[in-house]
PyMOL commands that place a pseudoatom at each C-alpha (Angstrom):
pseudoatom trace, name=CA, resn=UNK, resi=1, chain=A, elem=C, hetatm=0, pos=[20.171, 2.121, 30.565]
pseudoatom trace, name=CA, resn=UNK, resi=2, chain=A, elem=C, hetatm=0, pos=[16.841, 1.158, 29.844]
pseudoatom trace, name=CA, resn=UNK, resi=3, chain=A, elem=C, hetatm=0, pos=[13.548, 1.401, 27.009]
pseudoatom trace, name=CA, resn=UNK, resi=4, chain=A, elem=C, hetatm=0, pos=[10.420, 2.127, 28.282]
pseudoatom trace, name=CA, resn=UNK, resi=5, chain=A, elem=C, hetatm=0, pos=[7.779, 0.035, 26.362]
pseudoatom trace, name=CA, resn=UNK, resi=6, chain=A, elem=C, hetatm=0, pos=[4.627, 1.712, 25.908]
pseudoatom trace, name=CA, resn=UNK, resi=7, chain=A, elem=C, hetatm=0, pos=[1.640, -0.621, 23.969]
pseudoatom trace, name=CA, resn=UNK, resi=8, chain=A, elem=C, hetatm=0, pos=[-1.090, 1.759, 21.889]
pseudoatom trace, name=CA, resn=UNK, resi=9, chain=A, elem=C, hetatm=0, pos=[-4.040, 1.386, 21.547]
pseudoatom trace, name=CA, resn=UNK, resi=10, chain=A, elem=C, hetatm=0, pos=[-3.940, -1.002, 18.205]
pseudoatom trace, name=CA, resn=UNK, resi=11, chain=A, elem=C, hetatm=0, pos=[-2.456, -4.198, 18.924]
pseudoatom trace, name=CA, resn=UNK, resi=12, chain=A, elem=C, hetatm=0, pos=[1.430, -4.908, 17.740]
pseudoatom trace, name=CA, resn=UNK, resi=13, chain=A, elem=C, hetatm=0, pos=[1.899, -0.822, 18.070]
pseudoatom trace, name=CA, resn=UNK, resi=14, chain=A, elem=C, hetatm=0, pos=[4.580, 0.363, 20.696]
pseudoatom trace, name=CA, resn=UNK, resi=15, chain=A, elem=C, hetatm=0, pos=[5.998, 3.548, 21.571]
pseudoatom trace, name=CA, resn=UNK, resi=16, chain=A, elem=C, hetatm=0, pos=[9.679, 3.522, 22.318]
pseudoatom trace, name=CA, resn=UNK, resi=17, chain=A, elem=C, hetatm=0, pos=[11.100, 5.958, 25.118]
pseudoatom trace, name=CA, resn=UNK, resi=18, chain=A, elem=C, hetatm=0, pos=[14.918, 5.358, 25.953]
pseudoatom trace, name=CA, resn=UNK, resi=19, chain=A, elem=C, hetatm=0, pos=[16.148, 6.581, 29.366]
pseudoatom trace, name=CA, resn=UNK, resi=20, chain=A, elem=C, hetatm=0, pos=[19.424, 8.927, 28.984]
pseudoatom trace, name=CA, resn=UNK, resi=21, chain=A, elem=C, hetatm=0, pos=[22.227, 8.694, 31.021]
pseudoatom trace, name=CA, resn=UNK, resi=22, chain=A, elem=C, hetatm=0, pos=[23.215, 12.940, 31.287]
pseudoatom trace, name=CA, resn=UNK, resi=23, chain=A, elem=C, hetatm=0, pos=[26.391, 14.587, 32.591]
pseudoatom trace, name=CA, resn=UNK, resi=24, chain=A, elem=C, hetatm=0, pos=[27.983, 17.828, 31.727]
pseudoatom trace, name=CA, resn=UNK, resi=25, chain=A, elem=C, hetatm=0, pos=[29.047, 16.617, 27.982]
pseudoatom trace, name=CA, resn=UNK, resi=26, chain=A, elem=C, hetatm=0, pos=[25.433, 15.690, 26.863]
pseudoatom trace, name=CA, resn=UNK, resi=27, chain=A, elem=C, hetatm=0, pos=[23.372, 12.856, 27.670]
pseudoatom trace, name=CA, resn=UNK, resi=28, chain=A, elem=C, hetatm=0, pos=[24.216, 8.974, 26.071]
pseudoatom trace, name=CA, resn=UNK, resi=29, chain=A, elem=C, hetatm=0, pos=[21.069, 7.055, 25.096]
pseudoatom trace, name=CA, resn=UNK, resi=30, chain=A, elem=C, hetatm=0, pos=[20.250, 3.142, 24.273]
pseudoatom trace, name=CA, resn=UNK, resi=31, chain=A, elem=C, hetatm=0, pos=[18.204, 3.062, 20.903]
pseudoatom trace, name=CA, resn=UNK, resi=32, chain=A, elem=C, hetatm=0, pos=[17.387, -0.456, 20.340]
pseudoatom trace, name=CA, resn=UNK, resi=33, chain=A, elem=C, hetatm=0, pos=[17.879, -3.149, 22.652]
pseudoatom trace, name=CA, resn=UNK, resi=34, chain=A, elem=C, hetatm=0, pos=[16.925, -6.997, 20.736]
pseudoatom trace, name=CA, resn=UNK, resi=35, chain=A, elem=C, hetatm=0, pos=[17.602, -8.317, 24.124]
pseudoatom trace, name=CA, resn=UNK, resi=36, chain=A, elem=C, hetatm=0, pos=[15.478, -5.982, 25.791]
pseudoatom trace, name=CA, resn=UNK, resi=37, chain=A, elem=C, hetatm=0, pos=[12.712, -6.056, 23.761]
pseudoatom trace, name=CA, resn=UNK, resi=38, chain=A, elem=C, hetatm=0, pos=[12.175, -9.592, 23.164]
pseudoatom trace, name=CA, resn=UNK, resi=39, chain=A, elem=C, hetatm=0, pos=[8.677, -9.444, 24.436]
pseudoatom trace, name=CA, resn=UNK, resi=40, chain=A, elem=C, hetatm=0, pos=[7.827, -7.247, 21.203]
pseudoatom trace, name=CA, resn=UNK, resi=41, chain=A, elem=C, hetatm=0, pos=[10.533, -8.140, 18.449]
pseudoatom trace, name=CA, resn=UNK, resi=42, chain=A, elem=C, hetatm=0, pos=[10.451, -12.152, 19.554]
pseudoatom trace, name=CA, resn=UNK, resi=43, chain=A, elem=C, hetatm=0, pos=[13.924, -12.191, 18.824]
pseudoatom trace, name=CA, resn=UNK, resi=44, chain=A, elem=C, hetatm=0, pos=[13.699, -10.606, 15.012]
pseudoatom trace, name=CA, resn=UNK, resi=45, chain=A, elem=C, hetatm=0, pos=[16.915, -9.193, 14.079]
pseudoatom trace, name=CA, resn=UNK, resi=46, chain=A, elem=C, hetatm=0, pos=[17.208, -5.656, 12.256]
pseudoatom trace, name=CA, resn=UNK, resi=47, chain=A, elem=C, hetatm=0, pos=[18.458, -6.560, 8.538]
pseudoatom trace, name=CA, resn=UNK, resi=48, chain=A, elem=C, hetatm=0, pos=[18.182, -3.403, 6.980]
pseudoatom trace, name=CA, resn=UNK, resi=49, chain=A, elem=C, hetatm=0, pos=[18.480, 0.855, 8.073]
pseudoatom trace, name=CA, resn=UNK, resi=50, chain=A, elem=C, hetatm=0, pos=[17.323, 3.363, 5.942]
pseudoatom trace, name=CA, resn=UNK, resi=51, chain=A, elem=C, hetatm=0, pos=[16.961, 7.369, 6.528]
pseudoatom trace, name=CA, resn=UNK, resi=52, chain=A, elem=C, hetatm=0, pos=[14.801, 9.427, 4.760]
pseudoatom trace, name=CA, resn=UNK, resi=53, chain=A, elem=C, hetatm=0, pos=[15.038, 13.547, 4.859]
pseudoatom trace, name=CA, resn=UNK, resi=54, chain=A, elem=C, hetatm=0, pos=[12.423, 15.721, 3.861]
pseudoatom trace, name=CA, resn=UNK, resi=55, chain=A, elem=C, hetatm=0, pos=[12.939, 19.369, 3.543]
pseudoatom trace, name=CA, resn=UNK, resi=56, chain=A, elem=C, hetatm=0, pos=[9.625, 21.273, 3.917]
pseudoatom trace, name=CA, resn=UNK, resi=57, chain=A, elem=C, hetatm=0, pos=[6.908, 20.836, 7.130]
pseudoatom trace, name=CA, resn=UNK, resi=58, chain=A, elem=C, hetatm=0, pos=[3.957, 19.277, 5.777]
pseudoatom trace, name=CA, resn=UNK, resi=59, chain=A, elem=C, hetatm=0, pos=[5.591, 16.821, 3.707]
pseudoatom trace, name=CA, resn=UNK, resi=60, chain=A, elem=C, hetatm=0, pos=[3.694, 13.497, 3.763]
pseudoatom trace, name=CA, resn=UNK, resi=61, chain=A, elem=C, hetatm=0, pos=[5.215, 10.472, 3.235]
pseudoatom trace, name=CA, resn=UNK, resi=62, chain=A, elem=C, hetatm=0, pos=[3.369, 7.006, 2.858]
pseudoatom trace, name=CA, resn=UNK, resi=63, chain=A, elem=C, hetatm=0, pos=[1.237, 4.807, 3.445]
pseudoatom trace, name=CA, resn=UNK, resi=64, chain=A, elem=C, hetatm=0, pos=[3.400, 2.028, 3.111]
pseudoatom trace, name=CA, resn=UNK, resi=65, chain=A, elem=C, hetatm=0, pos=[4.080, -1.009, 3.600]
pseudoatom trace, name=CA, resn=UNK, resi=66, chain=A, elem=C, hetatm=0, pos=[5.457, -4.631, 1.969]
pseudoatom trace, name=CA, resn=UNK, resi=67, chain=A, elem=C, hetatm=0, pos=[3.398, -7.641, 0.558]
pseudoatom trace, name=CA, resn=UNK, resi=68, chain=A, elem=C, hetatm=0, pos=[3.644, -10.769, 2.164]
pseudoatom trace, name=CA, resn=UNK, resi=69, chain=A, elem=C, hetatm=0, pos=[6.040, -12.674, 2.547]
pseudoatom trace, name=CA, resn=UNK, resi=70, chain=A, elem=C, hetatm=0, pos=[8.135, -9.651, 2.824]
pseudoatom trace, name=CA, resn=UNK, resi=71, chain=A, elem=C, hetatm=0, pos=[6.417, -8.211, 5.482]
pseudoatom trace, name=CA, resn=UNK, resi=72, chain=A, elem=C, hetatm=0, pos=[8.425, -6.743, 8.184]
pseudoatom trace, name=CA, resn=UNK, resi=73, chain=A, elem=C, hetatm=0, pos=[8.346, -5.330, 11.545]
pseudoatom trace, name=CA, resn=UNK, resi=74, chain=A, elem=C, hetatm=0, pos=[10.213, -1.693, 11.771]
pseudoatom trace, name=CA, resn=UNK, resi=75, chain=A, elem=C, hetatm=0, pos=[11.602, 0.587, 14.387]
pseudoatom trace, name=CA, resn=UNK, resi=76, chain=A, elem=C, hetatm=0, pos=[10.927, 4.385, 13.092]
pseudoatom trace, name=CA, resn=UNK, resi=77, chain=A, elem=C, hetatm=0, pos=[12.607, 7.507, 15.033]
pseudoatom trace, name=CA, resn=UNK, resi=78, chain=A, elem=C, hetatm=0, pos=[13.413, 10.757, 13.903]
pseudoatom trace, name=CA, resn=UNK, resi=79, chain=A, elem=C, hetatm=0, pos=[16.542, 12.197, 14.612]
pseudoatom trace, name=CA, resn=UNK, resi=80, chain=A, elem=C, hetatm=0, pos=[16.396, 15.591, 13.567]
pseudoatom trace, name=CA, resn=UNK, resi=81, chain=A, elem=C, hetatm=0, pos=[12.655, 17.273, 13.801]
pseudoatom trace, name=CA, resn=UNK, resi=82, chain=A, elem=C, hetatm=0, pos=[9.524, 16.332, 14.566]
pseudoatom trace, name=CA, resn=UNK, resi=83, chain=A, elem=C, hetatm=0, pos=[6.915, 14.158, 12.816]
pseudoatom trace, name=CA, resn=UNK, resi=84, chain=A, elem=C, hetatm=0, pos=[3.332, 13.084, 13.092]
pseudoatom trace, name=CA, resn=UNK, resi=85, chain=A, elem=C, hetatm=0, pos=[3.719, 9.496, 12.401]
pseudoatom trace, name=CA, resn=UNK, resi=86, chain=A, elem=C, hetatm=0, pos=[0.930, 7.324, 11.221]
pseudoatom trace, name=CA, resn=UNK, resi=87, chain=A, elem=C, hetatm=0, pos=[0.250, 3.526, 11.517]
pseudoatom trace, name=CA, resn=UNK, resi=88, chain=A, elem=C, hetatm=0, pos=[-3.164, 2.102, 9.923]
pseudoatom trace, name=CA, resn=UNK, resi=89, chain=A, elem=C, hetatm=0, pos=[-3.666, -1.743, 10.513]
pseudoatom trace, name=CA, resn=UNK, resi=90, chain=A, elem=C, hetatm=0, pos=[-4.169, -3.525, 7.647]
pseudoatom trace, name=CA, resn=UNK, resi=91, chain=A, elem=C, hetatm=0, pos=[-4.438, -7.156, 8.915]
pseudoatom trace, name=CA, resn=UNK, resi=92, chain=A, elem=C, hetatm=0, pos=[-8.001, -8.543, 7.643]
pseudoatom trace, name=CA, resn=UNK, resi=93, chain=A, elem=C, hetatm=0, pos=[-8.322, -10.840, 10.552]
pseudoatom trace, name=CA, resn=UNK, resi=94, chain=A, elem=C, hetatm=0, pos=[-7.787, -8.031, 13.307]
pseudoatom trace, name=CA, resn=UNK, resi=95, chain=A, elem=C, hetatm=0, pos=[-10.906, -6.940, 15.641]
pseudoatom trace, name=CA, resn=UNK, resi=96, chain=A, elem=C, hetatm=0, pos=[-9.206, -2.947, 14.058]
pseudoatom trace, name=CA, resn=UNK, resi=97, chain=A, elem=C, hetatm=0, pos=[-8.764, -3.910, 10.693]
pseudoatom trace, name=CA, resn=UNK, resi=98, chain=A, elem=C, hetatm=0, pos=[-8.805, -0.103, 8.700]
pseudoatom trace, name=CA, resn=UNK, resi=99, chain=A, elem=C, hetatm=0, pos=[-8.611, 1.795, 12.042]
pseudoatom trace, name=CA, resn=UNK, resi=100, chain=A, elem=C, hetatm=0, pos=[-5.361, 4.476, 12.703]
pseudoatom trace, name=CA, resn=UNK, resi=101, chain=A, elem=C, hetatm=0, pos=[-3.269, 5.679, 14.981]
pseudoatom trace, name=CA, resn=UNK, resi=102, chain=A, elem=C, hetatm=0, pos=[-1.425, 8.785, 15.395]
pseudoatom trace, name=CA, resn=UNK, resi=103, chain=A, elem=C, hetatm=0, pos=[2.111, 9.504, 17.620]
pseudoatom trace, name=CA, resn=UNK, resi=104, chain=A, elem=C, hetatm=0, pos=[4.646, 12.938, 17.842]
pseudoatom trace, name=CA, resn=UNK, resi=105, chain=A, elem=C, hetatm=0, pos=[8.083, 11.108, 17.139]
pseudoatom trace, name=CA, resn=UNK, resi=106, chain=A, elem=C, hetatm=0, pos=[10.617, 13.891, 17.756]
pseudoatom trace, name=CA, resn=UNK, resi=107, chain=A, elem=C, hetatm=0, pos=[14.323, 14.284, 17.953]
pseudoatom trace, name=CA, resn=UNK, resi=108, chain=A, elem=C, hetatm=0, pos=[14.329, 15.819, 21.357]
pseudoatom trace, name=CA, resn=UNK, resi=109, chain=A, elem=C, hetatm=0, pos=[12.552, 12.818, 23.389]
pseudoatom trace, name=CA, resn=UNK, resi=110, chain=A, elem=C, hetatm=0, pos=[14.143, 10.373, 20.936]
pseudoatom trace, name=CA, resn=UNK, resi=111, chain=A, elem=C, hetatm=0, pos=[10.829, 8.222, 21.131]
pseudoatom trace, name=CA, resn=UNK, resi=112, chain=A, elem=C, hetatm=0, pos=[10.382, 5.773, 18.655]
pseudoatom trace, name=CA, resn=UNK, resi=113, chain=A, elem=C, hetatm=0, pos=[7.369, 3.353, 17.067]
pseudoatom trace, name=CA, resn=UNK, resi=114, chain=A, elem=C, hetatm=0, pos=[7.586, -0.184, 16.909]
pseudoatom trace, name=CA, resn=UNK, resi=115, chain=A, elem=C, hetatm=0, pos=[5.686, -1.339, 14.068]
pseudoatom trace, name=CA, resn=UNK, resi=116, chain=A, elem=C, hetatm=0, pos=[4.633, -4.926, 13.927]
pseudoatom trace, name=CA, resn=UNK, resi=117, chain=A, elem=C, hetatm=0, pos=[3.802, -6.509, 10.470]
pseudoatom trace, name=CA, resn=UNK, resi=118, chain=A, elem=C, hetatm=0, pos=[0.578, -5.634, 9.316]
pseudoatom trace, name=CA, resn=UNK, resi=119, chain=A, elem=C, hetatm=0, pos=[0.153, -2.125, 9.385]
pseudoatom trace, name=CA, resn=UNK, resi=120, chain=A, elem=C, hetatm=0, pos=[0.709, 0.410, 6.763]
pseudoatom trace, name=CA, resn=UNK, resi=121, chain=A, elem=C, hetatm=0, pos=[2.832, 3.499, 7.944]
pseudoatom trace, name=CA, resn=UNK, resi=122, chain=A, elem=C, hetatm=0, pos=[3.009, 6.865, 6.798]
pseudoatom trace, name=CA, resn=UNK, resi=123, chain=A, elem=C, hetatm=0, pos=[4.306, 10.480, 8.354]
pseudoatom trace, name=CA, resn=UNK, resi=124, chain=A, elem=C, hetatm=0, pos=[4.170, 14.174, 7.949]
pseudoatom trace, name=CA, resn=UNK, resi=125, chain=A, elem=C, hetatm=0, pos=[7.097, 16.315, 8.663]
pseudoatom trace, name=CA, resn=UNK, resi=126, chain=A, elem=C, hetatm=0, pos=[5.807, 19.305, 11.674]
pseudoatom trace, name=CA, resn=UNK, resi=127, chain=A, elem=C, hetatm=0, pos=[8.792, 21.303, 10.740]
pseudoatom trace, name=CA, resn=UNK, resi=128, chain=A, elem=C, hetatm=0, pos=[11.555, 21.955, 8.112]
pseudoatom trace, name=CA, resn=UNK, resi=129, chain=A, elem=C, hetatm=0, pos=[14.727, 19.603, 7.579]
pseudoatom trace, name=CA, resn=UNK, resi=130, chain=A, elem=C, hetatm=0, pos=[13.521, 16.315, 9.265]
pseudoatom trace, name=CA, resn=UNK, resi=131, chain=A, elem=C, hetatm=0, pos=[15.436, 12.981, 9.114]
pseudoatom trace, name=CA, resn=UNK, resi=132, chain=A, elem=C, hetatm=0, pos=[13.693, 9.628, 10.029]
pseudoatom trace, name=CA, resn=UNK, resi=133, chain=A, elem=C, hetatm=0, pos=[15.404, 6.718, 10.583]
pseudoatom trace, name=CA, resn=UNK, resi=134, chain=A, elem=C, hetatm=0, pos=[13.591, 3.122, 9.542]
pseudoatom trace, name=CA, resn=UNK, resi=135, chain=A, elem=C, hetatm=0, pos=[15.139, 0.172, 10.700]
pseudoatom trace, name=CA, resn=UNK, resi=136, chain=A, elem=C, hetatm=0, pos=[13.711, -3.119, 9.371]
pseudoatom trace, name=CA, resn=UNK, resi=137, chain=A, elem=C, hetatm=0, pos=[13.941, -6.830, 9.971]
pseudoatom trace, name=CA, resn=UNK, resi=138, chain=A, elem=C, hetatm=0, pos=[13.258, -7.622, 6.520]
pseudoatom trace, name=CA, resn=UNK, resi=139, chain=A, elem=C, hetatm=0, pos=[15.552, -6.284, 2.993]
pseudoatom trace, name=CA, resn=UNK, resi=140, chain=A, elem=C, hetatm=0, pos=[13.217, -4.222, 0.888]
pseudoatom trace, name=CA, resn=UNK, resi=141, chain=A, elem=C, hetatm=0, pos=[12.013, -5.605, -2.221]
pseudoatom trace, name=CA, resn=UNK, resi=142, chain=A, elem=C, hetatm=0, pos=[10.814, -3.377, -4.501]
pseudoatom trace, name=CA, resn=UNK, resi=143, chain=A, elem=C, hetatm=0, pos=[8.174, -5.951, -6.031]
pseudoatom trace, name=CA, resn=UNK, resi=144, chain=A, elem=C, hetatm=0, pos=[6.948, -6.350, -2.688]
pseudoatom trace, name=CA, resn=UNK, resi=145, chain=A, elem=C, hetatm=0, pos=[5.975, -2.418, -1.855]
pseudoatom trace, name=CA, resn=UNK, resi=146, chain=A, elem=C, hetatm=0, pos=[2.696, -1.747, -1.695]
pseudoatom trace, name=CA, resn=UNK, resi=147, chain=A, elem=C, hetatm=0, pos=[0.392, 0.992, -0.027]
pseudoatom trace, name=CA, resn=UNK, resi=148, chain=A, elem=C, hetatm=0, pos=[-2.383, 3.041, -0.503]
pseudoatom trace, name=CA, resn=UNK, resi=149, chain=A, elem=C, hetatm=0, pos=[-3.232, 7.111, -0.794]
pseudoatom trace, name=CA, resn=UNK, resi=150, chain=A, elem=C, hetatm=0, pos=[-2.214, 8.989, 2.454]
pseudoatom trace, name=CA, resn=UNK, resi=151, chain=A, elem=C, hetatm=0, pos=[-5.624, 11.033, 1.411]
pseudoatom trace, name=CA, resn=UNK, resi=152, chain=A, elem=C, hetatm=0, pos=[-8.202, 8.519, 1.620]
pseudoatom trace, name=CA, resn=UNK, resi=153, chain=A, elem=C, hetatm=0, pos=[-11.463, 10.455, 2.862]
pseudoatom trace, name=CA, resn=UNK, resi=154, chain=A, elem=C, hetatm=0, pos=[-12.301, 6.503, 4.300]
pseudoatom trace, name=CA, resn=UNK, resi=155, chain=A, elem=C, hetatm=0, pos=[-9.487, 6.714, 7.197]
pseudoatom trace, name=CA, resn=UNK, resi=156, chain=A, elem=C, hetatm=0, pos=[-9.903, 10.363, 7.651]
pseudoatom trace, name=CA, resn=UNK, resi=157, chain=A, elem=C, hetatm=0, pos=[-6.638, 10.764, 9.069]
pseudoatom trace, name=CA, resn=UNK, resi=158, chain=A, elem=C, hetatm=0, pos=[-6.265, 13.913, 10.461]
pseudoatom trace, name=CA, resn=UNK, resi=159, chain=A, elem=C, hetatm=0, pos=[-2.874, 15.348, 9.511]
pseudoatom trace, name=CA, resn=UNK, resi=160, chain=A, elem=C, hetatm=0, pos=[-2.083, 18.340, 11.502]
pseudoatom trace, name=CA, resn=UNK, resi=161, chain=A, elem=C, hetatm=0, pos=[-0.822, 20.799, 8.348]
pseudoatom trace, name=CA, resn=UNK, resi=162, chain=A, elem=C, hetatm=0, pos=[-1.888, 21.335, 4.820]
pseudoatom trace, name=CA, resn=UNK, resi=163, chain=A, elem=C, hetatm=0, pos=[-0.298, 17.638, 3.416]
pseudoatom trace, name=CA, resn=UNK, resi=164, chain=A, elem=C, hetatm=0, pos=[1.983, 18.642, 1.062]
pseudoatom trace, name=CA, resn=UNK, resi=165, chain=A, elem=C, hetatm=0, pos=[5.157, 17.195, -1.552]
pseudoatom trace, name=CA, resn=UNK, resi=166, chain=A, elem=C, hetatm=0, pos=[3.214, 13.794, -2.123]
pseudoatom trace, name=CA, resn=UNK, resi=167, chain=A, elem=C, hetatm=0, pos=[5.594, 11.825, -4.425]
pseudoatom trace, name=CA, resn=UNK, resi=168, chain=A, elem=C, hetatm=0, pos=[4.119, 11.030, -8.173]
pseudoatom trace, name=CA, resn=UNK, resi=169, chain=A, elem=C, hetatm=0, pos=[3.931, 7.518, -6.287]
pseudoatom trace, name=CA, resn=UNK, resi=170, chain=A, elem=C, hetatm=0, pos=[2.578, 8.365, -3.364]
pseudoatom trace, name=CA, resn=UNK, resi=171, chain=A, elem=C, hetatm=0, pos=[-0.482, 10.468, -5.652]
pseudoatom trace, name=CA, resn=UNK, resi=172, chain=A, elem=C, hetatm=0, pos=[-1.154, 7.785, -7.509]
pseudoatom trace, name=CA, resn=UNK, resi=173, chain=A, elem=C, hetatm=0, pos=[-2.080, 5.405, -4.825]
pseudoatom trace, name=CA, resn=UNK, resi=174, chain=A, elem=C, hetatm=0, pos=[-5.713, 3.682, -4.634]
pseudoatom trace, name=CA, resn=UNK, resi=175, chain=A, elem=C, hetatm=0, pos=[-7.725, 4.650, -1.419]
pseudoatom trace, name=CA, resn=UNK, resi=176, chain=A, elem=C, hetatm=0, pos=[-7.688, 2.082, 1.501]
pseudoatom trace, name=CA, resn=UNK, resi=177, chain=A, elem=C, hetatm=0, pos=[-10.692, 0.544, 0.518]
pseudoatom trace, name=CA, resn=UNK, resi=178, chain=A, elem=C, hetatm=0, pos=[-11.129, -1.780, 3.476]
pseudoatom trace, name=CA, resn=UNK, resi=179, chain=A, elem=C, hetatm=0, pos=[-11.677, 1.164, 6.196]
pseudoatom trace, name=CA, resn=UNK, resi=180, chain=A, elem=C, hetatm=0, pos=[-14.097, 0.932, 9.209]
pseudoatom trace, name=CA, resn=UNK, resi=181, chain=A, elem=C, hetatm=0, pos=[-16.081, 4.195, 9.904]
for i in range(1, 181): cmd.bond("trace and resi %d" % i, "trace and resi %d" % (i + 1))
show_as sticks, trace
zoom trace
């Protein structure tokens, strides 16, 4: 069993595609790997595993991410669905500081994103009834969450539906003002 490790194109951003084992039963996948994937996670361990469901296509969720120190690296898949999945680098130092990237996660290739501290995430559901699972190497602390509006005509994210379901949160988030054109 294996991961293939794919970097994109903003540095610390890595597409996740496990190999699956098939036979007549189904097909038996590896997920995550530490051991594996020491080259990206430098040996972090996964402290936390959340899942998020979101009932309608279109629904947008994000952009999020925590304040230092609580920043964390993350492992996102979705297990049931498909999702645009979006990843906007937010480190002030980096040669793509305010630039974003855009990857199909989907149940049926059972890719995944590694995140790397430093970038705000954010999805949008493609179809009904999707489930995304988060897994972190940091505990969430809710004094630490930050983010920014998913809408921000700055980043001119492209979403591929009508965004819709934006949590009261999620609305009232400032634009990323620190965007490159």
């Amino acid at each position: 069993m294996s991961i293939s490790v794919r970097q994109l194109s903003l540095s610390g951003i890595f597409e996740l595609v496990p190999s699956k084992k098939k036979d007549t039963r189904g097909y038996f996948s590896r997920l995550f790997c530490q051991e594996e994937l020491i080259s990206i996670n430098k040996g972090k361990n996964i402290l936390q595993m959340n899942l998020s469901f979101s009932k309608e296509a279109g629904t947008v969720r994000g952009m999020h991410f925590q304040l230092p120190p609580y920043q964390e690296d993350k492992v996102v898949r979705c297990v049931k669905g498909s999702i645009f999945d979006v990843v906007v680098d937010i480190r002030e130092n980096s040669p793509t500081y305010g630039h974003w990237e855009s990857i199909e996660l989907n149940a049926s290739t059972s890719n995944a994103l590694y995140i790397s501290k430093g970038f705000a995430h954010g999805f949008q559901t493609l179809e009904d009834d999707c489930e995304v699972l988060y897994c972190h190497t940091e505990i969430h602390v809710p004094e630490a969450e930050s983010g920014f509006n998913s809408q921000c005509e700055r980043l001119g994210i492209m979403w591929p539906k009508e965004p819709k379901n934006l949590s009261e949160r999620d609305k009232d988030l400032t634009p990323f003002d620190g965007a490159k054109k």
